[in-house]
N, C-alpha and C positions, 0 to 999 in steps of 0.2 A: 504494500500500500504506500504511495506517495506522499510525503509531509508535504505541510501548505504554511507560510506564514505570509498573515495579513497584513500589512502595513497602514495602519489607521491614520491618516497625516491632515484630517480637516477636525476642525472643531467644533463642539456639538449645537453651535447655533449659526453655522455657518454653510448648512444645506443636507442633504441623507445622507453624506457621505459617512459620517460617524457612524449612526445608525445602522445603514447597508453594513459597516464593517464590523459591525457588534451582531448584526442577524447573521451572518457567512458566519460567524464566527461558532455563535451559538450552535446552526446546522449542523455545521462541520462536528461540534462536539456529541451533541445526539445519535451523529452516526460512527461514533469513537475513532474519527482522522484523526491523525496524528497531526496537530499543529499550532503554530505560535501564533500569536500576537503583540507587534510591535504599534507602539505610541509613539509616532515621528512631527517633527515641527507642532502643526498648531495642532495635533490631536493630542500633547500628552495636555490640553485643556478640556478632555473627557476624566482626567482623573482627579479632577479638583474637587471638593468637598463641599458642600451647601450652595452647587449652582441654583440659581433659580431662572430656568430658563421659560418656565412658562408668560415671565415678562417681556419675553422675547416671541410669545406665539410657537415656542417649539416645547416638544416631549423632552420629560425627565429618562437621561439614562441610566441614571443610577439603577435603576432594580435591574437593568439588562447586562450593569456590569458586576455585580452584587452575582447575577446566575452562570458567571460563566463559571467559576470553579463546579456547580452542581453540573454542569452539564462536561465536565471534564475537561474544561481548559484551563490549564494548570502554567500553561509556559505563558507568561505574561511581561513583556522589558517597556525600559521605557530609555527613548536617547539622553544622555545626561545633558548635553548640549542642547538639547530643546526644553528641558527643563530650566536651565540655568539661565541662557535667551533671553527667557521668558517669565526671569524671577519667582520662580515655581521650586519651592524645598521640596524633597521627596520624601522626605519625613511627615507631610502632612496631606499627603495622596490617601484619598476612599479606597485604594485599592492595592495592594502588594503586587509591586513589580520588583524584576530586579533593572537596573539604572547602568545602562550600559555605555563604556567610550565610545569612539568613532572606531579604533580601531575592532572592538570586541563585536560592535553591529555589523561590519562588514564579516566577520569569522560567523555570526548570527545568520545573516541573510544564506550566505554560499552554503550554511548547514543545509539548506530546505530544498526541496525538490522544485516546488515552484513557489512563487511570491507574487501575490493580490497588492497592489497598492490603490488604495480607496483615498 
């Protein structure tokens, strides 16, 4: 069976891309694929804590990032560099990732068979 890792790189009020890469994601784990998800540029702002994006007219991701361990996705990074950018401590993410360099994302990426970027 082929790994897949997703590349999430839009932020969650800034069109379905988030969304679309939280639902692949979810799929994927239902059907027990083998695969990652990475939080690049402006997506690692899906792991921010007390969004309230309904003032924005978009859906709360939080309960769809909350389900991805139930649905089995477990490999979860985030770029250190898009966090840091973006004045974002990884200490205070809704969600446990591991916070990877430049160099360690590119050893990330070549792991996987193919790679979705959303």
């Amino acid at each position: 069976m082929k790994s897949m890792l997703i590349i999430s790189r839009q932020a969650p009020w800034s069109g379905p891309g988030a969304r679309e890469a939280l639902d692949i994601a979810l799929a994927g784990g239902a059907f027990d694929l083998p695969l990652g998800l990475l939080f690049l540029d402006d997506g690692v702002f899906q792991l921010v804590a007390q969004q309230q994006p309904t003032a924005l007219q978009q859906k709360d991701l939080t309960a769809n990032l909350q389900a991805l361990s139930l649905f089995g996705v477990e490999s979860l990074y985030a770029s250190a560099r898009s966090l840091q950018e973006r004045g974002l401590d990884s200490a205070a993410l809704n969600l446990t990732v591991d916070v990877l360099d430049d160099s360690a994302l590119t050893t990330l990426i070549n792991r996987y068979d193919q790679v979705l970027t959303l």
